[in-house]
C-alpha positions as CSV (number, residue, x, y, z in Angstrom):
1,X,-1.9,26.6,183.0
2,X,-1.6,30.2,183.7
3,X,-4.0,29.9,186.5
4,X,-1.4,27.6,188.4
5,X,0.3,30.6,189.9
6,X,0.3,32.1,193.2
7,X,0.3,35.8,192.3
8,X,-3.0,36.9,192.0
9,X,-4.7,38.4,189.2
10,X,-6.2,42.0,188.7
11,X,-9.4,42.2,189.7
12,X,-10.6,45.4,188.8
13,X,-12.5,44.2,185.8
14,X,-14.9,41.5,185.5
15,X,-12.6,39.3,183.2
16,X,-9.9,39.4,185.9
17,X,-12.0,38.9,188.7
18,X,-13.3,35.7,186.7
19,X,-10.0,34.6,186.1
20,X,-9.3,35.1,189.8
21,X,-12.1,32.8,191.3
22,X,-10.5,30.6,189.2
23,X,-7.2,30.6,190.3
24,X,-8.2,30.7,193.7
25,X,-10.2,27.6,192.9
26,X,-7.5,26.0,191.0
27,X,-5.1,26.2,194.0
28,X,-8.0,24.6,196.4
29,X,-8.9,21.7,194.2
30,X,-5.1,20.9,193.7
31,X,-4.4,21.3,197.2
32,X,-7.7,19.6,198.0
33,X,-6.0,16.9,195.6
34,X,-2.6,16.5,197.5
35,X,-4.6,16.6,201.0
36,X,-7.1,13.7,199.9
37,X,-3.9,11.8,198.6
38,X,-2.5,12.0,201.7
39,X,-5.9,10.9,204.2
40,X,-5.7,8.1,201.1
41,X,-2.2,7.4,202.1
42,X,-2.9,7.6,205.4
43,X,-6.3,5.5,205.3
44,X,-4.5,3.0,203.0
45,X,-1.9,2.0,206.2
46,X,-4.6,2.9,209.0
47,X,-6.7,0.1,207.9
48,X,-5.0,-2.4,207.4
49,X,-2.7,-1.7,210.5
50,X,-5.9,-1.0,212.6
51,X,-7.9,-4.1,211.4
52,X,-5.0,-6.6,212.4
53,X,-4.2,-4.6,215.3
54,X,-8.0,-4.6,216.8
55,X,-9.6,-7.4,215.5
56,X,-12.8,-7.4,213.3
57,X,-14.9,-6.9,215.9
58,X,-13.4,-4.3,217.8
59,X,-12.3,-2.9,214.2
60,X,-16.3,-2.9,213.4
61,X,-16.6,-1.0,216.7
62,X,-14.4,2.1,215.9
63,X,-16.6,2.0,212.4
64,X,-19.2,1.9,214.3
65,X,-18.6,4.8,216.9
66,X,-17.2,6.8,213.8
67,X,-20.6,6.5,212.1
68,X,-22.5,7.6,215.2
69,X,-20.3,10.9,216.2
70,X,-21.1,11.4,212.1
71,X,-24.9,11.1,212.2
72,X,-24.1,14.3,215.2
73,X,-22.1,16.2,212.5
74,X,-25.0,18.5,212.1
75,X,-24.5,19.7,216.0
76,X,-22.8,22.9,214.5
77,X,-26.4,24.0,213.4
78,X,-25.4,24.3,210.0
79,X,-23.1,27.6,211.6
80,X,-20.0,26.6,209.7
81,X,-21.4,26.7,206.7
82,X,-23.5,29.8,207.0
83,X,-20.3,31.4,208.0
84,X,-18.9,30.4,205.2
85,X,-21.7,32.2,203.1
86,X,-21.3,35.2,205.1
87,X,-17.5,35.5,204.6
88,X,-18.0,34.9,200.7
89,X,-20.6,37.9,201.2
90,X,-18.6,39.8,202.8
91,X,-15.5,39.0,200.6
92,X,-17.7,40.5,197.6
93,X,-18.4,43.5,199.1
94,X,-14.8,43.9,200.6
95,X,-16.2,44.5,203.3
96,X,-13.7,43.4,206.8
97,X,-15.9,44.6,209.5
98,X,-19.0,42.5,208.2
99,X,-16.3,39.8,208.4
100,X,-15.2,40.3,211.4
101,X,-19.1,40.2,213.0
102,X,-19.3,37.2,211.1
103,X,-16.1,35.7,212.8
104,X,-16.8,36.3,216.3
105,X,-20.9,35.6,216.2
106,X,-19.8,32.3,214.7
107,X,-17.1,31.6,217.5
108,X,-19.2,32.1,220.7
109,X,-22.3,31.2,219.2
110,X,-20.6,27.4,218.4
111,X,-18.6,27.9,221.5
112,X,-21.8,27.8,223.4
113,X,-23.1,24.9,221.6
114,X,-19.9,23.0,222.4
115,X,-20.4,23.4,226.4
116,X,-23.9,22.6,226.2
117,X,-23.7,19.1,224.4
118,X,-20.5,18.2,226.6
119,X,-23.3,18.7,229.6
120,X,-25.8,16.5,228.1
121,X,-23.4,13.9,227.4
122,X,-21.7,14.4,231.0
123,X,-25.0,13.8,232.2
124,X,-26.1,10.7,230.2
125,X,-22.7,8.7,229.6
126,X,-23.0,7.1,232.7
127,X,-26.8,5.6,231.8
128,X,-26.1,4.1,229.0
129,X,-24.6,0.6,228.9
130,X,-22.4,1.4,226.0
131,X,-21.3,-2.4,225.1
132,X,-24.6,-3.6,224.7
133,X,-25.8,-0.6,222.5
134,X,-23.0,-1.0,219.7
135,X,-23.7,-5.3,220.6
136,X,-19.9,-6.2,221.0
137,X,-19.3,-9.5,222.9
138,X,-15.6,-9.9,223.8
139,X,-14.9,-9.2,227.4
140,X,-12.2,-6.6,225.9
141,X,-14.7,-4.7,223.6
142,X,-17.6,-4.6,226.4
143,X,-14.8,-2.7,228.5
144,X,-13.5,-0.6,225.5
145,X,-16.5,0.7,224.1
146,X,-17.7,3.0,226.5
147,X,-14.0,5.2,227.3
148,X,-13.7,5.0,223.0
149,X,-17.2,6.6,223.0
150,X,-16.0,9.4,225.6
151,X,-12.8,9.9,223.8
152,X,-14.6,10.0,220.4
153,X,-17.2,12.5,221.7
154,X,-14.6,15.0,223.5
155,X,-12.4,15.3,220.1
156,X,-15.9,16.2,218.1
157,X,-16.9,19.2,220.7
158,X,-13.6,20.9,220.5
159,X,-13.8,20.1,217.0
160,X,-17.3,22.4,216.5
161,X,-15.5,25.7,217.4
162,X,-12.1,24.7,216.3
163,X,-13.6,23.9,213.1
164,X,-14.2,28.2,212.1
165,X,-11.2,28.9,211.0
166,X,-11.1,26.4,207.4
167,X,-14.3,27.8,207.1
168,X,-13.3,31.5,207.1
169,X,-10.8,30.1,204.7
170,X,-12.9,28.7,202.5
171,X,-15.0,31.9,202.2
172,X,-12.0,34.1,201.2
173,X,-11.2,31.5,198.5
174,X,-7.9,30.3,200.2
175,X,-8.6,26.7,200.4
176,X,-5.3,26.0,199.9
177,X,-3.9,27.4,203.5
178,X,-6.9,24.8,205.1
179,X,-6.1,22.4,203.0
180,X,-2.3,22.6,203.8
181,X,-3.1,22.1,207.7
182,X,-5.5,19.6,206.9
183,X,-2.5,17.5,205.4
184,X,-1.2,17.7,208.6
185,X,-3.5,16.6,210.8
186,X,-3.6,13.5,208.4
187,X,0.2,13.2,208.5
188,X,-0.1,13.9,212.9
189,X,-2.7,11.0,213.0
190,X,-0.7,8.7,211.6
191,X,2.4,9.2,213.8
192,X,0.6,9.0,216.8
193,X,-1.2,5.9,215.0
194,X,2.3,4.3,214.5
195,X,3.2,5.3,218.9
196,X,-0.1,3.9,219.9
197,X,0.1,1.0,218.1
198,X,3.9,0.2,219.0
199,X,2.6,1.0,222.9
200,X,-0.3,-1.9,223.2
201,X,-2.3,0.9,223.6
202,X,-6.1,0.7,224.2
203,X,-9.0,1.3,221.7
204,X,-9.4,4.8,223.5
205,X,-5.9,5.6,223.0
206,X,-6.2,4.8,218.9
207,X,-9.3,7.1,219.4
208,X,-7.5,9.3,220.6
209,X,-4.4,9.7,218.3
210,X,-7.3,9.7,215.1
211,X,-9.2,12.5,216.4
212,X,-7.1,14.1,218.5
213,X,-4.4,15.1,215.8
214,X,-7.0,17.0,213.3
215,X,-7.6,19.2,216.4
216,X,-4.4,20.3,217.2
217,X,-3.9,20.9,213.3
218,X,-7.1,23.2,213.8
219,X,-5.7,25.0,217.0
220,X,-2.4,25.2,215.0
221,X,-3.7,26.9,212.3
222,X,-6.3,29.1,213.9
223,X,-3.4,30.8,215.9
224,X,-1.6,31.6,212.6
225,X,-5.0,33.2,211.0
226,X,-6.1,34.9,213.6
227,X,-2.9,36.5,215.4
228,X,-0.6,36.5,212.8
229,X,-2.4,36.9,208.5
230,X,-5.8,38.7,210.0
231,X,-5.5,40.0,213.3
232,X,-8.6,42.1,212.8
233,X,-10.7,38.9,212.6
234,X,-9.9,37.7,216.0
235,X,-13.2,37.0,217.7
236,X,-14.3,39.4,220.0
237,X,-17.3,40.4,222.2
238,X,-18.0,43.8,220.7
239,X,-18.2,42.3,217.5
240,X,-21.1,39.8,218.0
241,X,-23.8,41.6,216.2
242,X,-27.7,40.7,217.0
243,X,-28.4,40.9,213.3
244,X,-25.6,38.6,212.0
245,X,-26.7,35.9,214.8
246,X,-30.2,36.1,213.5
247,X,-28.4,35.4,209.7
248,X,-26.4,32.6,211.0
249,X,-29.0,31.0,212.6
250,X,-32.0,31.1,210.0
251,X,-29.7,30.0,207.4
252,X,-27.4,27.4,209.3
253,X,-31.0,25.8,210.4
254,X,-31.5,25.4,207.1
255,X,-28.3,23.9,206.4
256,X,-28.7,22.0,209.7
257,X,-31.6,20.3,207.6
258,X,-29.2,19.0,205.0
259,X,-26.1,18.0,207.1
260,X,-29.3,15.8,208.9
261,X,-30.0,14.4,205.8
262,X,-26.7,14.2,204.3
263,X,-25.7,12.3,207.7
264,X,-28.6,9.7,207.0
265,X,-27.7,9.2,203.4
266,X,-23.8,8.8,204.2
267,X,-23.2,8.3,207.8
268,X,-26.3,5.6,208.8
269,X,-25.2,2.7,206.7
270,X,-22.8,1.3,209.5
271,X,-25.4,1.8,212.2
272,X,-27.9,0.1,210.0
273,X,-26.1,-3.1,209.1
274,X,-24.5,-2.8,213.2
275,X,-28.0,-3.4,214.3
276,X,-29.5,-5.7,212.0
277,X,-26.0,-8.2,210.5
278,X,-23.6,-7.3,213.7
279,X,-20.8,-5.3,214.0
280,X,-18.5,-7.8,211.8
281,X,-21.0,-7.5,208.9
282,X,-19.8,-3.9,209.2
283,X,-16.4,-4.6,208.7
284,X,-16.9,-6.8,205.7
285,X,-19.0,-3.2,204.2
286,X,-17.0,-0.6,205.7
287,X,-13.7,-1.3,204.3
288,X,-14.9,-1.5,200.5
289,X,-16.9,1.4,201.1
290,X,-14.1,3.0,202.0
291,X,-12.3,2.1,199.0
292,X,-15.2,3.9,197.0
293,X,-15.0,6.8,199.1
294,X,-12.2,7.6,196.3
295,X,-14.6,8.6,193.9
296,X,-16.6,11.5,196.1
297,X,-13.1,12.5,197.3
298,X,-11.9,13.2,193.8
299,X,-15.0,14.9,192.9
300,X,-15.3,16.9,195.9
301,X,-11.8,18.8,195.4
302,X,-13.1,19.5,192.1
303,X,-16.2,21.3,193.0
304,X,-16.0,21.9,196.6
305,X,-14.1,25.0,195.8
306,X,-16.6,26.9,194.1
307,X,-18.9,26.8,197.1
308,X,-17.6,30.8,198.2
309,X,-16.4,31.7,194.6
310,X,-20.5,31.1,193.6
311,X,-21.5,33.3,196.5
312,X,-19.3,35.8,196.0
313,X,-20.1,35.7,192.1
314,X,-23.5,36.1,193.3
315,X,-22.7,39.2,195.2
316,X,-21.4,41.0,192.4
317,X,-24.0,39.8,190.2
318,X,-21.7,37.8,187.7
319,X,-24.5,35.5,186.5
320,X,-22.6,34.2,183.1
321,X,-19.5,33.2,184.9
322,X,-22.0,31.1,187.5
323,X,-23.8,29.2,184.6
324,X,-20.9,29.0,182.5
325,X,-19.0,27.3,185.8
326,X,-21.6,25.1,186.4
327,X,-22.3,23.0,183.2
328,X,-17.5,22.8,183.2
329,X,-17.9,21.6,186.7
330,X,-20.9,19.2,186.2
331,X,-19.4,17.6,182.6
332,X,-16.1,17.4,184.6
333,X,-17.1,15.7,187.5
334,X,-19.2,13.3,185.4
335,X,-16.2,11.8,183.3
336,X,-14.1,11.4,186.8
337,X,-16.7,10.1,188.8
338,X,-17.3,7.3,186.2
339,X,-14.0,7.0,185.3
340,X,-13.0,6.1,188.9
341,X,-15.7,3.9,189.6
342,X,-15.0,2.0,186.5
343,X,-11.5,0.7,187.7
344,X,-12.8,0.2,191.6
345,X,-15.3,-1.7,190.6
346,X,-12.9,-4.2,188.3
347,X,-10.4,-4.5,190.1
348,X,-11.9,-3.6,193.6
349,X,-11.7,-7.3,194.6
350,X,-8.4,-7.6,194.1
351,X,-7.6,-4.2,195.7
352,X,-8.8,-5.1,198.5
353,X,-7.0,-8.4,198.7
354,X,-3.9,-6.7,198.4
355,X,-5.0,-3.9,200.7
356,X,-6.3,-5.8,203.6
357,X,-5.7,-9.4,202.9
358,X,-8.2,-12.3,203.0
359,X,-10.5,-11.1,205.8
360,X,-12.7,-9.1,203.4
361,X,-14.5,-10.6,200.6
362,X,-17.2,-8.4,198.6
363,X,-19.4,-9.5,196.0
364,X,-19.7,-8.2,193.0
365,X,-23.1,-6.4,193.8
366,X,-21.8,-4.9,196.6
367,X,-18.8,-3.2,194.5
368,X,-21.7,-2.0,191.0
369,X,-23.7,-0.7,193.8
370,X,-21.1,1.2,195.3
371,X,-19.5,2.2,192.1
372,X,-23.2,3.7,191.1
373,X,-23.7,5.6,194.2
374,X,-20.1,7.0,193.7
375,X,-21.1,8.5,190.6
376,X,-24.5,9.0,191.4
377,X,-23.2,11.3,194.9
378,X,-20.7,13.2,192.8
379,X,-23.2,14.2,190.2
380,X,-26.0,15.3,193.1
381,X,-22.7,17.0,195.0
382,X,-21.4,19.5,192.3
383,X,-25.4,20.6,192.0
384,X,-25.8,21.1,196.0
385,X,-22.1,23.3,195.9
386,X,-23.8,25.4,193.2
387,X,-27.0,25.6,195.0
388,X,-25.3,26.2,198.6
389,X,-22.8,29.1,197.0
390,X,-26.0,31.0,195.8
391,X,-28.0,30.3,199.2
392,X,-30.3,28.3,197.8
393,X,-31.1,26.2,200.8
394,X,-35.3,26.0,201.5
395,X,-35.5,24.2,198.1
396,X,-33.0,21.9,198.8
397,X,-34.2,21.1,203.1
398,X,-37.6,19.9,201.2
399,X,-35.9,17.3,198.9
400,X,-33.4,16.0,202.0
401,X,-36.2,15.5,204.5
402,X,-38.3,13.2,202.1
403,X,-34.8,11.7,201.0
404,X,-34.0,11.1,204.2
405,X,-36.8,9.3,205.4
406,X,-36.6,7.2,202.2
407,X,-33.4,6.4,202.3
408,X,-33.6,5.1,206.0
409,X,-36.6,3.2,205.2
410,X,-35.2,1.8,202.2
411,X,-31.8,0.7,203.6
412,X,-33.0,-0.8,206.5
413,X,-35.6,-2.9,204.6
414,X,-33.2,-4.0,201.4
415,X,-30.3,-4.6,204.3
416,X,-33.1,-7.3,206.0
417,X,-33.8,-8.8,202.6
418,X,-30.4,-9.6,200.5
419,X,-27.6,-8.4,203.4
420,X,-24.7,-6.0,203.0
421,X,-25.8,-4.4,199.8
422,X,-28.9,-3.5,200.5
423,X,-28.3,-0.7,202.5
424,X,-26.4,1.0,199.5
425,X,-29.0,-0.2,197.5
426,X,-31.4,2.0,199.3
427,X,-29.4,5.2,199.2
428,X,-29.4,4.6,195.2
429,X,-33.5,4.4,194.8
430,X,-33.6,7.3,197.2
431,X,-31.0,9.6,195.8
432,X,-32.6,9.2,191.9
433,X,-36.2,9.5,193.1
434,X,-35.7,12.0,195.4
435,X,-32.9,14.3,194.5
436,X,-32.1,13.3,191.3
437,X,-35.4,14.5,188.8
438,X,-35.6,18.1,191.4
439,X,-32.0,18.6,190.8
440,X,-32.2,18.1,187.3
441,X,-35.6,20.2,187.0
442,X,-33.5,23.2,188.9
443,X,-30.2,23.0,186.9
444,X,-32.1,23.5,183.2
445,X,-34.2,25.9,184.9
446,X,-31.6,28.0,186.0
447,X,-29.3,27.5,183.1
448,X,-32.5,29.1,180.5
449,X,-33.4,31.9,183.3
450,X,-30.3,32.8,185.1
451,X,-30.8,35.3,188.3
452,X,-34.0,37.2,189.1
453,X,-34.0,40.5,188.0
454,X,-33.7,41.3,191.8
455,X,-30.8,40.8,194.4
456,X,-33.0,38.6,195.9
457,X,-31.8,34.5,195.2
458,X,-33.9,32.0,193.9
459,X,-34.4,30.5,197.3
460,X,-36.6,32.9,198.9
461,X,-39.5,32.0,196.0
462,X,-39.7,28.7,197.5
């Protein structure tokens, strides 16, 4: 308990500066915890509200255009993340100018990106005939679908440069501020929800009020880091450094790699069943995969916070607080990941009932193979967070692009042959083939070697 505290510890030993991490961590993950209980909260009245309010086609539409913007997640070029690596680099070698390079490289260089995707889709919006793409069929969705997809897409390119500042926060450890403003935008979405809703408004206004409010959150909370806690990060010309663009580039490419794959394994399932079952086969998936979306949320706020406390570990060459971290955090995340998936997939029927009446109806299958991939996602997670925090990348872009393509493959032909499931189904033969016996080979490996003898991390031998 006495890492519940907000007064740091001494960190001028190695015991202290273990104890530190995992304070720092300890704050996230229960922050992490209050944040995902609120998007729960928030997802819990959404839904339902949304599902009555739209209909279950127009319903499978949002799902639809969510999934898509998703699978385009990895238009940051993996920046955010290598930012993040950079800051916990930086962080371990107290180093503020470093941080500040890191800072404003990362703000124009995703600033740039930004403008030039808002082009391309300036240019090609009008060419594409939007209702017949996403195969809606009502009169009112065939006029909805394409203003929702503008809507959508201008909330995800502010999002890619708004998006800096959690990430800064993440690599000084201080998940807990992000994670704070994140609750917010949860709690803003919902409001405007609620006004939209009591207004008749149009699919593009619901869009809107969704995506819109995480933004503001972002803007909200970059002005308060930036001008008011760290004024010396604030991004600036002078500070963009050839040398730290060539480092967030080679590594955010290879991160790029994995939010690709990642985007496949979790994003493509409701373009997949869209395109072969119909937007209202998405519906009757979407929802109860949303249910199960409890288990990697609980995991993730476990784990998720050791992503910068690993790298900065790394820096100062702590190698038994990294192993001794990793076999806590994959033991832990194991029991909750099963534990979880246990009860959802019990009583998930009935949960559902309750949740979003009548409407939705999934078969047992649907809800084993869902409770499998829960645990199955949070087990392959906490490994990736350990391998991310040490900048081990290369090893894991090999294992996502011959996941990827077997996981589409899979999914799409499973879907064809026994319906809804089988696009889970698919993720499951992919994720233990593919990821599962490498990750496993590369955790006991690591746990009986440790570090090279080198600064040099195990990534660059692959």
């Amino acid at each position: 308990m006495k890492l519940f505290r907000l007064r740091p510890f001494e960190t001028g030993t190695a015991e202290g500066r273990s104890q530190e991490r995992y304070r720092r961590a300890a704050l996230t993950a229960i922050s992490s915890g209050m944040v995902k209980a609120v998007m729960a909260l928030t997802l819990f009245v959404s839904v339902p509200l949304t599902l009555h309010y739209l209909g279950t086609e127009r319903y499978g539409l949002w799902m639809t255009i969510s999934a898509v913007i998703g699978v385009l997640g990895f238009s940051d070029l993996g920046i955010n993340n290598s930012l993040m690596n950079g800051i916990a680099k930086a962080n371990g070698r107290d180093d503020q100018q470093l941080a500040k390079e890191y800072v404003s490289s990362a703000f124009f260089l995703l600033t740039l990106v930004a403008l030039c995707l808002g082009i391309a889709f300036a240019i090609a919006y009008p060419w594409i005939p939007w209702g017949t793409f996403f195969r809606v069929q009502s009169p009112q969705a065939l006029a909805e679908a394409g203003p929702a997809v503008a809507v959508f897409a201008a909330c995800f390119l502010l999002s890619i440069p708004a998006g800096i500042v959690s990430r800064v926060q993440a690599g000084y450890q201080e998940g807990l501020a992000a994670n704070l403003w994140a609750a917010f935008g949860s709690i803003f979405a919902l409001l405007f929800l609620l006004v939209v809703i009591h207004l008749r408004g149009s699919l593009s206004f619901l869009v809107l009020a969704m995506a819109g409010a995480p933004i503001l959150a972002l803007a909200l909370n970059s002005v308060v880091q930036f001008c008011i806690r760290r004024p010396w990060l604030f991004p600036s010309w002078r500070s963009v450094k050839a040398v730290v663009l060539k480092n967030l580039l080679r590594l955010g490419f290879l991160f790029l790699i994995l939010q690709l794959g990642g985007a496949i394994a979790f994003s493509s399932d409701n373009i997949v069943i869209a395109r072969i079952l119909g937007p209202e086969a998405v519906t009757q998936y979407s929802v109860p995969s949303r249910l199960f979306s409890l288990v990697t949320l609980a995991s993730s706020f476990i784990v998720a916070p050791l992503w910068p406390a690993y790298g900065e570990a790394l820096e100062r060459r702590d190698d038994a607080w990294i192993r001794r971290t990793l076999l806590r955090s994959l033991l832990i995340v194991t029991g909750v990941s099963v534990a979880i998936s246990a009860v959802l997939v019990t009583f998930g029927s009935v949960i559902i009932r309750l949740w979003v009446g009548q409407s939705i109806h999934p078969s047992t299958f649907l809800l084993v193979a869902l409770g499998l991939w829960g645990v199955l996602s949070s087990i392959s997670s906490t490994v990736a967070v350990f391998l991310n925090g040490l900048s081990v990348v290369r090893f894991q872009v090999i294992i996502a692009v011959i996941g990827a393509f077997m996981n589409i493959v899979l999914s799409v032909y499973l879907t064809r042959r026994i319906g809804i499931p089988g696009v889970i189904c698919g993720s499951i033969v992919s994720q233990v083939l593919v990821t599962g016996f490498p990750y496993f080979w590369y955790v006991q490996r690591y746990i009986k070697n440790g570090l090279p003898a080198q600064r040099v991390t195990v990534d660059e031998k692959f």
